[in-house]
C-alpha positions as CSV (number, residue, x, y, z in Angstrom):
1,X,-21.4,47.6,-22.0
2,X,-18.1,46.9,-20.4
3,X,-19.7,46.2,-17.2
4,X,-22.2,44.2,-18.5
5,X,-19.6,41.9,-20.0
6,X,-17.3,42.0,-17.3
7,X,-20.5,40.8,-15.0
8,X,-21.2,38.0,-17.3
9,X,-17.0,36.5,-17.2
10,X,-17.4,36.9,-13.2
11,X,-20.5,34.8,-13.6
12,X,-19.2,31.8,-16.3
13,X,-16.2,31.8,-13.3
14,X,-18.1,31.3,-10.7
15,X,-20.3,28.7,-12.6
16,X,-17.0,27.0,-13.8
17,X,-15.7,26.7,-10.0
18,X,-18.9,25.4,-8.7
19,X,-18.7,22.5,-11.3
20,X,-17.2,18.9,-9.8
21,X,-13.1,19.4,-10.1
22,X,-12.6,16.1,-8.9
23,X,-15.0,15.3,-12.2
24,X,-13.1,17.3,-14.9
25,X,-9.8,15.9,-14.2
26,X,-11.2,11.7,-14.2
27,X,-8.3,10.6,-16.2
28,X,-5.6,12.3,-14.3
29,X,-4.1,10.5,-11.6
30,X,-2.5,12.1,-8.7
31,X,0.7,10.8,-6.4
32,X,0.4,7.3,-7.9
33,X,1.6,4.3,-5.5
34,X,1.6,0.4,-5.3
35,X,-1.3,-1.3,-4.6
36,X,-0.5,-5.0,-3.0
37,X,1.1,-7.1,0.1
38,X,3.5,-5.3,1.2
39,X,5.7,-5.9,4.9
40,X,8.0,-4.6,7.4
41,X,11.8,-5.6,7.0
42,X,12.3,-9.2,8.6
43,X,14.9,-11.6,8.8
44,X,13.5,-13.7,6.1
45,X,14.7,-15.9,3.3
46,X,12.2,-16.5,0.8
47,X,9.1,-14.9,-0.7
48,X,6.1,-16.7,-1.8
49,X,3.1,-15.0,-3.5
50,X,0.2,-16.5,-5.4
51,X,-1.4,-14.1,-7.6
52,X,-5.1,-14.5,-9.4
53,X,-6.3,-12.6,-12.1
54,X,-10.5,-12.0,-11.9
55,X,-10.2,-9.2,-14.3
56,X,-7.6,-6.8,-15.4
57,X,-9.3,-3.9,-16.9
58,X,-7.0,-1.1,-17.4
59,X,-7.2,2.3,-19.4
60,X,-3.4,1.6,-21.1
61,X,-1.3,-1.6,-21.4
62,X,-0.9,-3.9,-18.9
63,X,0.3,-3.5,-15.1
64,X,2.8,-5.5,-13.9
65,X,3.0,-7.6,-10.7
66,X,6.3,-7.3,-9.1
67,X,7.7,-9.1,-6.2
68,X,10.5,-6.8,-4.7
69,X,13.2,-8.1,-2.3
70,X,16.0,-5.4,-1.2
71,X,19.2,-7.0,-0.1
72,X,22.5,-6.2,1.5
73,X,25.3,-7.5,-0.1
74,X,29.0,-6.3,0.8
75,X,26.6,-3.3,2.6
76,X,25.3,-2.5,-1.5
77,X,21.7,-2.3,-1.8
78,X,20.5,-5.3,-4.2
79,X,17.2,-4.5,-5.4
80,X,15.9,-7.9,-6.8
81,X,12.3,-8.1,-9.0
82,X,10.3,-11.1,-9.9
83,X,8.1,-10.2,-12.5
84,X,4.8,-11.1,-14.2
85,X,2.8,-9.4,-16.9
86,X,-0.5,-11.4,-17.3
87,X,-2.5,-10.4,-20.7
88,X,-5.9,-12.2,-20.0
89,X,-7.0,-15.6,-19.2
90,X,-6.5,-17.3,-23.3
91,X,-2.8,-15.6,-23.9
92,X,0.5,-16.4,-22.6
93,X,2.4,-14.0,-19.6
94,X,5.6,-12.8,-19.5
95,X,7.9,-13.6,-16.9
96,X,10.9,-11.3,-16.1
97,X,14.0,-10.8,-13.9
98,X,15.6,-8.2,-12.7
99,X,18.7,-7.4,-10.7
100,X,19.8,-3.9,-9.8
101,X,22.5,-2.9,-7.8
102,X,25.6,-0.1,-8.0
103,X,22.9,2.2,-9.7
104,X,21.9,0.1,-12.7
105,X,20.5,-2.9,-14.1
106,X,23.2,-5.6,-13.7
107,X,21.6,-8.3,-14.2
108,X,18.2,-9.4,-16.3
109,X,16.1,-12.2,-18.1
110,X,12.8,-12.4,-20.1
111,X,11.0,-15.1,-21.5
112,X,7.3,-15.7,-22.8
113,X,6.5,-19.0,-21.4
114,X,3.9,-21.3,-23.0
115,X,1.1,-21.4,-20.1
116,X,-2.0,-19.8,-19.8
117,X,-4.3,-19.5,-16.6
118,X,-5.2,-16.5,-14.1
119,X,-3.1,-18.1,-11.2
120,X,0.1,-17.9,-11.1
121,X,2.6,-17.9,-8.2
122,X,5.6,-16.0,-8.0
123,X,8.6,-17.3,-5.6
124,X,11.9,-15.5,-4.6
125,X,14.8,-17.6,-2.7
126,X,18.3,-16.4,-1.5
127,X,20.5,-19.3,-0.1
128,X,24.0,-17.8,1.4
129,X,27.5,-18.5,2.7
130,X,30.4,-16.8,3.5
131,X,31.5,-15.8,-0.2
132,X,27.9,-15.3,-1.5
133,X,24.5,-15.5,-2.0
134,X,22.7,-17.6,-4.4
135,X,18.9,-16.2,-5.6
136,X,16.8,-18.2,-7.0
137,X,13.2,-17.3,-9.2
138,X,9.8,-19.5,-9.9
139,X,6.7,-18.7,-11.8
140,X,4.1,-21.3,-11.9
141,X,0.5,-22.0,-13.0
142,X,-0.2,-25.2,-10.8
143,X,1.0,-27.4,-14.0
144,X,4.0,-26.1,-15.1
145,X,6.9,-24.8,-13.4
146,X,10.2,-22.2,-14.1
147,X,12.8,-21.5,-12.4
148,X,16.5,-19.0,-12.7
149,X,19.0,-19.0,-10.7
150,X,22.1,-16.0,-10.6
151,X,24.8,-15.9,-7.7
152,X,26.3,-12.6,-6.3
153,X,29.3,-13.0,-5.0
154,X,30.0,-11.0,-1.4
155,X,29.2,-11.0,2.1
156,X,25.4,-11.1,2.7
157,X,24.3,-8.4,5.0
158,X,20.5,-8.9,5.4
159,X,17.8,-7.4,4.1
160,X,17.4,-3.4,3.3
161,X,13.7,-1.4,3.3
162,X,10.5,-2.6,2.4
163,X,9.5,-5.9,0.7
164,X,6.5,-7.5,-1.2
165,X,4.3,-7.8,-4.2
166,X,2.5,-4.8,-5.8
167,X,0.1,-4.3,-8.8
168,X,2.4,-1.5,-11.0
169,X,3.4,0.1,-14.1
170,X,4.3,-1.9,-16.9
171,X,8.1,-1.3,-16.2
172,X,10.5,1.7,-16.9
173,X,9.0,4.5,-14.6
174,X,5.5,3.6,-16.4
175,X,2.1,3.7,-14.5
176,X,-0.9,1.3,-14.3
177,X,-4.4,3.5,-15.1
178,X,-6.5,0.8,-13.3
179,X,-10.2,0.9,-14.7
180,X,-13.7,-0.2,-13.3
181,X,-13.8,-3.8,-12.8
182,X,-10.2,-4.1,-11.9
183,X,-10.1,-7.2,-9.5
184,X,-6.4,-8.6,-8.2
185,X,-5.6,-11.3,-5.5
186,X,-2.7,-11.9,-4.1
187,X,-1.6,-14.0,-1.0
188,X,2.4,-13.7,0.5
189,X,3.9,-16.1,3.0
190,X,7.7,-15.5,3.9
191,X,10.5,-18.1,4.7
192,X,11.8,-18.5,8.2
193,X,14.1,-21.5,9.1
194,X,12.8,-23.4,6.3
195,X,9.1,-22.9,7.1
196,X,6.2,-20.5,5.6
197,X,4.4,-17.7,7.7
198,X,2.1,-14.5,6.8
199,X,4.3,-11.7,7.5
200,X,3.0,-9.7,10.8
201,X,2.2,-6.5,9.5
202,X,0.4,-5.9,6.2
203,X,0.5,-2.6,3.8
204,X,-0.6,-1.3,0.4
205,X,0.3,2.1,-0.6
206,X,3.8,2.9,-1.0
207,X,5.7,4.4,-3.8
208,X,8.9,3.0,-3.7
209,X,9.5,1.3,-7.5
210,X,9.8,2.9,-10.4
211,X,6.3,2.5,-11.5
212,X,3.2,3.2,-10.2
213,X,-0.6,2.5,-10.3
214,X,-3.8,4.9,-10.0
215,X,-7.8,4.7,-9.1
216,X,-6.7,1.2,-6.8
217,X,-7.6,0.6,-3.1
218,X,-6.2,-2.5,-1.7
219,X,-8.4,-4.6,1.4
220,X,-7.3,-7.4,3.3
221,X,-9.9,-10.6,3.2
222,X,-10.3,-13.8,5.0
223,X,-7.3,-16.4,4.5
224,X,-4.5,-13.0,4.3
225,X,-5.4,-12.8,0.8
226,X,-5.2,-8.9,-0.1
227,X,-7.7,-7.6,-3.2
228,X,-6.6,-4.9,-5.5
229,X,-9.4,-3.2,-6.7
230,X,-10.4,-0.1,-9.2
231,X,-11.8,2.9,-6.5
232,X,-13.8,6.0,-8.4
233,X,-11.7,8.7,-7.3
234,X,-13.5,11.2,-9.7
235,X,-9.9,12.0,-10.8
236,X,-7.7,12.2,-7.8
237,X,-5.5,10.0,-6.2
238,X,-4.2,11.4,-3.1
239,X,-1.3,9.1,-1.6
240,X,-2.1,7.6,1.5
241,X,-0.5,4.5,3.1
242,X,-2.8,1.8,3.7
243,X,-2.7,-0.5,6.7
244,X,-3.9,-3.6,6.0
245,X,-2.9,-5.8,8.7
246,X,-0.7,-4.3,11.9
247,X,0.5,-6.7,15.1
248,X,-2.4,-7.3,17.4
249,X,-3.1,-8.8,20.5
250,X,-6.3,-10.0,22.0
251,X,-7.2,-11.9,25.4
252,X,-9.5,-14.3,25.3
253,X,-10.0,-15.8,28.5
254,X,-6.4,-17.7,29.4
255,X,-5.6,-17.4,25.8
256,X,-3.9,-14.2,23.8
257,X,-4.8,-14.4,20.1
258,X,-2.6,-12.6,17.6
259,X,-3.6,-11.1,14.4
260,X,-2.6,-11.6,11.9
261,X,-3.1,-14.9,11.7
262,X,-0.5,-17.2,10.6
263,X,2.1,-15.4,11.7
264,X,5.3,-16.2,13.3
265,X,5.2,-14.4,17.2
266,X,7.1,-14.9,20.5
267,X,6.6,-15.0,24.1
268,X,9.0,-13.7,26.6
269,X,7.9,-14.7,30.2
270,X,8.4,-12.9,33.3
271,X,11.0,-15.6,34.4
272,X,12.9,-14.7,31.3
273,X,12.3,-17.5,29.3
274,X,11.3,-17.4,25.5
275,X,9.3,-19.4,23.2
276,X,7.5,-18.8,19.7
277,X,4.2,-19.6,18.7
278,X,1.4,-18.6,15.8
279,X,-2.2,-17.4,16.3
280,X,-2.3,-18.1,20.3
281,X,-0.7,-18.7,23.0
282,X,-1.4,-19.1,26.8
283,X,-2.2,-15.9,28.7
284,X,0.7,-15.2,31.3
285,X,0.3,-11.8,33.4
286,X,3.2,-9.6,32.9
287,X,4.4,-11.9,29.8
288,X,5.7,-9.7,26.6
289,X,4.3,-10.9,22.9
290,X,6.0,-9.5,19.7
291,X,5.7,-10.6,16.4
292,X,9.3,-12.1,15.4
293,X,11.5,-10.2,13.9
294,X,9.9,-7.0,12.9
295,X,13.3,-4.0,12.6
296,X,10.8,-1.5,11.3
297,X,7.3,-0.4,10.4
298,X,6.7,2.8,7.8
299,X,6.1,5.7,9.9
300,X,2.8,7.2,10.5
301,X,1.8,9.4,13.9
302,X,-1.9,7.8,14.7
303,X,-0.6,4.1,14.7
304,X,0.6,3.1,18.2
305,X,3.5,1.2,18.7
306,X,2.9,-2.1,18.1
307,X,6.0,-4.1,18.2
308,X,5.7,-5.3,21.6
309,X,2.5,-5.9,24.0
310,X,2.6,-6.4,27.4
311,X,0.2,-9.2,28.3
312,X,-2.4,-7.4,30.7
313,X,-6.3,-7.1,30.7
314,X,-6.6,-3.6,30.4
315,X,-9.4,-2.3,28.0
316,X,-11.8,-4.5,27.8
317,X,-14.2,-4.9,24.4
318,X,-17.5,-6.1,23.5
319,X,-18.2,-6.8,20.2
320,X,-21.9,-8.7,19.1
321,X,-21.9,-11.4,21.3
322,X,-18.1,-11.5,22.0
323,X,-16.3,-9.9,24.9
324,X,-12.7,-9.9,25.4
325,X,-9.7,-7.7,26.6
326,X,-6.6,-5.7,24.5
327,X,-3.2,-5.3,26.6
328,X,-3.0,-1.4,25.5
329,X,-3.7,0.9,23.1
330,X,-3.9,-0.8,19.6
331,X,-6.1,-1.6,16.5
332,X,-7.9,-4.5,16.4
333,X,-9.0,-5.7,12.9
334,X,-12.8,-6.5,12.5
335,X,-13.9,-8.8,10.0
336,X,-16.8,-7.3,8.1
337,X,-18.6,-7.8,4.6
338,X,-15.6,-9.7,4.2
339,X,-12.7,-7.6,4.6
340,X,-10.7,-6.8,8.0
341,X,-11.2,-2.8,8.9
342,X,-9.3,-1.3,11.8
343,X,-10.7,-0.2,15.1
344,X,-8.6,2.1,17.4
345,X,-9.1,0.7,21.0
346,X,-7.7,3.1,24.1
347,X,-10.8,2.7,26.2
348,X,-12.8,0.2,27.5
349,X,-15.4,0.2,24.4
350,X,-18.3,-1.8,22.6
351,X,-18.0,-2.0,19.0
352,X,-21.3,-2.7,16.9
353,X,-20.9,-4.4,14.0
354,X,-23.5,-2.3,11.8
355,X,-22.5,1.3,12.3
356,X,-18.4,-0.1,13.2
357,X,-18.4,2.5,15.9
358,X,-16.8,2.0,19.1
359,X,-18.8,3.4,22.5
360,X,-17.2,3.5,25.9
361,X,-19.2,0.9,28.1
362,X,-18.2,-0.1,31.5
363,X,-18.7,-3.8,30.7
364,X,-17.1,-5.9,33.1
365,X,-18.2,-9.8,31.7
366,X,-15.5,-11.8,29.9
367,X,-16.4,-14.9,27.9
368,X,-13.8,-17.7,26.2
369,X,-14.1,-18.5,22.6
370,X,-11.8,-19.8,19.9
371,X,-10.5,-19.4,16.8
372,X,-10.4,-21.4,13.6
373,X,-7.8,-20.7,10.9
374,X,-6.8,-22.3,7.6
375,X,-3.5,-21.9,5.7
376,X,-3.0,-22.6,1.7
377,X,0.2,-21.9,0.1
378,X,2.7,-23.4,-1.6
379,X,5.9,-25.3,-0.5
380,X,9.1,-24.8,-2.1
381,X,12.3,-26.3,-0.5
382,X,16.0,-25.5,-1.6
383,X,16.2,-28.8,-3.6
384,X,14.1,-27.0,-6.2
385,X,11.0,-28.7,-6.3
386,X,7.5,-27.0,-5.9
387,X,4.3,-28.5,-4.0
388,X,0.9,-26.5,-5.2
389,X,-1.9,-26.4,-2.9
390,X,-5.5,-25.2,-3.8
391,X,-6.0,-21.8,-2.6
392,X,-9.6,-21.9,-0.7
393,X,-12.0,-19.8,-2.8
394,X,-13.0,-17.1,-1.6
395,X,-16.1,-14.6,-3.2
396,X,-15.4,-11.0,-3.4
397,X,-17.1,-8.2,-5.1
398,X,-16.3,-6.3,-8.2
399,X,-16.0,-2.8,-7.7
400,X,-17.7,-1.3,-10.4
401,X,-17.5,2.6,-11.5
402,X,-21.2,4.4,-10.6
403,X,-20.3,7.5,-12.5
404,X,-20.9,7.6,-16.1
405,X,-18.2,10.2,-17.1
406,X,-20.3,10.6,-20.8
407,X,-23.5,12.0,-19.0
408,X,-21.1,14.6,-17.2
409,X,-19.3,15.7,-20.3
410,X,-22.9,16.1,-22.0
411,X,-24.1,18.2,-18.8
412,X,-20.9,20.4,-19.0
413,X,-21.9,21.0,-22.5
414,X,-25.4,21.9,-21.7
415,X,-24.3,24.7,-19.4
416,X,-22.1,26.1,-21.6
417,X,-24.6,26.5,-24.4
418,X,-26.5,28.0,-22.0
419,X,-23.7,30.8,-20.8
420,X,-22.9,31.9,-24.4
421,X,-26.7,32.3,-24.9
422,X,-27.1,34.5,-22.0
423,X,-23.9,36.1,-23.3
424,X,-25.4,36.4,-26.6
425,X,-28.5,38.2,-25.3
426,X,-27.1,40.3,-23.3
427,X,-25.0,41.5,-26.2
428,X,-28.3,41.7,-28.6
429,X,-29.5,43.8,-25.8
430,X,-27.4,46.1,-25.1
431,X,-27.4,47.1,-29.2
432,X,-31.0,47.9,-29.2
């Protein structure tokens, strides 16, 4: 009898460990992050973000978008937050600010302002002199317009860590349970001498605020506008950096393209000269192209470095009908199904576009082409005014859940009715 029993629990414990995991636990999430446009530490003085809401379906309240901006001043980390808490397309957001710095919130303001919409834009500015730095927030809608403004008194020291705009908890250590349908735009330019450019390296991913978001991917599309979107993770979220966008060089003929585009590079020529240019730039053997800057990129062992490129044509690439050459071992970003995915290059290689493999070739043909970019975004100056520029549209899809967690939760009670009747029997039999 005993062994009969102890047969069947073996049996229901094998059964239970053969069942989906991943499955059981679909509303726990696992080493939440931020999802968003995130960049490397750069000697910047504004951030410019313009956020649209397709649809904001969450299993709890509301996420938050934050802009995050860590500065030195007097050497003391000043973590600065401009933040937006949109409720759906017929109701009014919230707009917050935040200050922290010596351990604690310092400084803070709330208001519910009287605008509705799904696109908004959130702009952070920090003006400074020798006693201190003024910082200046905006929130608009395209029609209406908001802005604070708090000075900190000290010596400004740069900028500390990370920076960007992230899809996250509602706010005090909370976390964002994003659900299917889940659908998030947003598009960052960063001030240098006065004017706008895309930052040089783009990431989604990190945990570094107090909140955090599950079931979210992040995917870089045309015009450097970055969709968060709900991924079916059956239950786990395991963190993992994303790359988005990383400094990259391609030769094109006499011309060196630079993604990604819109951002601010330079060129230091052999003769020791310097000049700065965006997207491309004429190719000069020997000639060294960085993205301007750039102090540090978050560490991960498979990137390359890709701070600096020394213009040569040493792998060469064919991709469809284009063929051109990378200066050294790098990831170039390939557009497809609208979104840019990465493609390790250290060999000569030919990448096909259906399969986005890449196959050593010993290809030798080079052919010139050109590139086309546009740039949207809005155009703040110091004297506090705001210009608003249409945003091109840009389709995307909506990532929808394919698992129907009721059907799984009827199966798992299926199978269970079943064990206890085999236990049942076996007990029924083992009296007669």
């Amino acid at each position: 009898m005993v062994k009969k029993i102890l047969t069947v629990i073996i049996f229901i414990l094998l059964t239970l460990s053969l069942l989906p995991q991943s499955q059981i636990n679909i509303y726990i999430g696992i080493g939440g992050s931020d999802y968003g446009y995130e960049f490397p530490q750069m000697p910047i003085t504004g951030v410019n973000s313009t956020v649209i809401y397709y649809n904001i379906s969450v299993s709890g309240v509301s996420p938050s978008t934050q802009q995050n901006v860590c500065i030195l001043i007097n050497k003391t980390q000043v973590f600065v937050q401009n933040v937006l808490w949109y409720y759906g397309k017929y109701e009014n957001p919230e707009w917050g600010i935040e200050i922290w710095y010596y351990g604690s919130l310092q400084i803070a303001f709330y208001m519910t302002p009287t605008i509705t919409g799904n696109k908004y834009t959130l702009i952070t500015l920090w003006n400074y002199n020798k006693s201190g730095v003024l910082i200046t927030f905006y929130l608009s809608n395209g029609t209406e317009t908001f802005n604070e403004t708090y000075y900190i008194p000290g010596k400004y020291n740069g900028l500390f860590n990370i920076q960007g705009t992230v899809i996250v908890g509602y706010g005090n250590g909370a976390t964002a349970y994003l659900a299917p349908g889940f659908n998030v735009s947003i598009s960052t330019t960063v001030e240098i001498h006065g004017k706008w450019y895309t930052p040089p390296g783009i990431f989604s991913g990190l945990p570094n605020t107090g909140e955090n978001a599950v079931y979210g991917r992040a995917y870089l599309s045309t015009n450097n506008r970055v969709f968060v979107v709900y991924n079916n993770t059956n239950g786990k979220q395991i963190f993992e950096l994303q790359f988005l966008a990383l400094p990259s060089v391609i030769i094109f003929g006499d011309e060196a393209i630079v993604f990604p585009f819109d951002s601010l590079w330079e060129i230091k020529y052999p003769n020791g000269s310097v000049s700065f240019f965006v997207n491309e730039t004429k190719y000069v053997e020997g000639a060294i192209v960085c993205p301007y800057g750039i102090t540090n990129l978050p560490y991960q062992s498979n990137i390359p470095n890709v701070t600096h490129f020394k213009l040569e044509k040493k792998y060469h690439v064919v991709y469809d009908n284009y063929s051109f050459w990378v200066p050294q071992k790098e990831y170039v970003f390939i557009l497809i199904n609208n979104s840019y995915v990465p493609i390790l290059i250290d060999n000569s290689t030919t990448i096909s576009n259906s399969s986005n493999t890449a196959v050593p070739t010993a290809t030798t043909t080079v052919t010139q082409t050109s590139v086309t970019t546009v740039t949207s975004f809005i155009t703040v100056t110091h004297n506090s005014y705001i210009t608003i520029h249409e945003i091109t549209t840009v389709t995307t899809t909506v990532f929808k859940n394919t698992y129907n967690s009721s059907e799984f939760y009827i199966e798992e009670i299926i199978l269970l009715l079943v064990i206890l009747g085999l236990i049942l029997y076996l007990l029924i039999r083992n009296k007669k």
